[in-house]
TIKOLTI-303238 format. One record per residue (C-alpha): residue in three letters; x, y, z. Coordinates in nm, 4 decimals. Example, Ala and Ser with C-alpha at 12.3 -4.5 7.8 and 13.67 -1.06 7.14 Angstrom:
@residu=ALA	east=1.2300	north=-0.4500	up=0.7800
@residu=SER	east=1.3670	north=-0.1060	up=0.7140
//
This chain:
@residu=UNK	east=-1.8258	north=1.7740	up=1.0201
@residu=UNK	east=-1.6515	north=1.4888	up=1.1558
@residu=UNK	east=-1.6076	north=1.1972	up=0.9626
@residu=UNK	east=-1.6526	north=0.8500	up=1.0541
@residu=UNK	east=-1.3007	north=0.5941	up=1.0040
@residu=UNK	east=-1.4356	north=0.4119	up=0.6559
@residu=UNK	east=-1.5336	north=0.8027	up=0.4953
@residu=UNK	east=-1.1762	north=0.9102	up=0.5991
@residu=UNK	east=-1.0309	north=0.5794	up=0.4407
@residu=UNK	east=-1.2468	north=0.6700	up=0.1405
@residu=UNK	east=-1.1143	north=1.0354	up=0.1216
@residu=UNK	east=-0.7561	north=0.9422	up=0.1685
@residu=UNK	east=-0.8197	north=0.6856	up=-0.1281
@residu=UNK	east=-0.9126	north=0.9243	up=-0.3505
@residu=UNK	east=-0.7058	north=1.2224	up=-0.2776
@residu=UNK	east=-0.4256	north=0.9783	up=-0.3467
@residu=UNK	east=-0.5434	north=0.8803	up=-0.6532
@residu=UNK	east=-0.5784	north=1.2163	up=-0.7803
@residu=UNK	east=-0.2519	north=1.3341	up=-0.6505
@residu=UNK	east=-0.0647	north=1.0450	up=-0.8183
@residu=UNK	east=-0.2835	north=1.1210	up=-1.1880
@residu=UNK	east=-0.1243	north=1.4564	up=-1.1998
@residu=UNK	east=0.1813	north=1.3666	up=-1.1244
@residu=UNK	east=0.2267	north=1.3294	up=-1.5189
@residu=UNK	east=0.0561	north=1.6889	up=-1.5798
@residu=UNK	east=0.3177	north=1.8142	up=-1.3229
@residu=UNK	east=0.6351	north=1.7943	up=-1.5774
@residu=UNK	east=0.5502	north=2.1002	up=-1.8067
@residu=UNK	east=0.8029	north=2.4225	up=-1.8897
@residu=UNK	east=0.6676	north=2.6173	up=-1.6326
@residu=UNK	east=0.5950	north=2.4771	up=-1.2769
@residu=UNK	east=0.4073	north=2.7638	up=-1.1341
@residu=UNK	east=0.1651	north=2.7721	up=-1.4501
@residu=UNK	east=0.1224	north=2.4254	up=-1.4082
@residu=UNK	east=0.0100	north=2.3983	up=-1.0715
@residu=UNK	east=-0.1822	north=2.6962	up=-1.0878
@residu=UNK	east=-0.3620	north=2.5176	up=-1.3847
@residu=UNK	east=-0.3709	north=2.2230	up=-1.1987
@residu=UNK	east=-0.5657	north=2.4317	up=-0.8744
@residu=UNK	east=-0.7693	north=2.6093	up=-1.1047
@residu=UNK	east=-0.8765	north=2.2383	up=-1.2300
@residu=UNK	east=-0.9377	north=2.0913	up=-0.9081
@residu=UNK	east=-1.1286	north=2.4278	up=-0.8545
@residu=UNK	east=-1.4045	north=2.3165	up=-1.0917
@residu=UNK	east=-1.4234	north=1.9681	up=-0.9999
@residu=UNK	east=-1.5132	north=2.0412	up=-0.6662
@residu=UNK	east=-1.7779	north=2.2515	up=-0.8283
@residu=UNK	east=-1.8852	north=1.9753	up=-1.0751
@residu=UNK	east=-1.9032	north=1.6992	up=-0.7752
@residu=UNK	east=-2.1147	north=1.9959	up=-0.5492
@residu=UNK	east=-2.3124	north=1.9675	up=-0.8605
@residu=UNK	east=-2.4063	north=1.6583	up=-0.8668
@residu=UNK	east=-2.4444	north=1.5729	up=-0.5312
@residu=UNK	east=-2.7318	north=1.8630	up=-0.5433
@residu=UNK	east=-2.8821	north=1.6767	up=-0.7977
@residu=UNK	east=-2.8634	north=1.3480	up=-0.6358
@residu=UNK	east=-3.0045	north=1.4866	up=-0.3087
@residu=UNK	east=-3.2895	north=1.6458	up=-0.4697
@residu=UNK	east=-3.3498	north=1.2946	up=-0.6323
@residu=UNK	east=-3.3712	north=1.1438	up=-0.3441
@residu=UNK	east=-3.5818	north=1.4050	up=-0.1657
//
């Protein structure tokens, strides 16, 4: 899928956004366990947001 200039924008916004909120969840006794929590988080928001972009396209439909 290729993405038009202002969605790329949009993505880079947000990615940065969520890579600088971490950045304070990053600091904990064990790095590994940390990021793998961290993955394991981002894991099920992707989920969450494929959620509820199903739900907003059937919505719409």
């Amino acid at each position: 899928m290729q993405l038009l200039q202002s969605e790329r924008d949009l993505r880079d916004r947000f990615l940065q956004a969520m890579v600088e909120a971490t950045f304070p969840l990053q600091t904990g006794l064990d790095q590994e366990v940390t990021l793998h929590a961290l993955i394991e988080a981002a894991e099920l928001l992707k989920e969450r947001f494929e959620q509820e972009l199903a739900e907003l396209r059937q919505e719409s439909d």
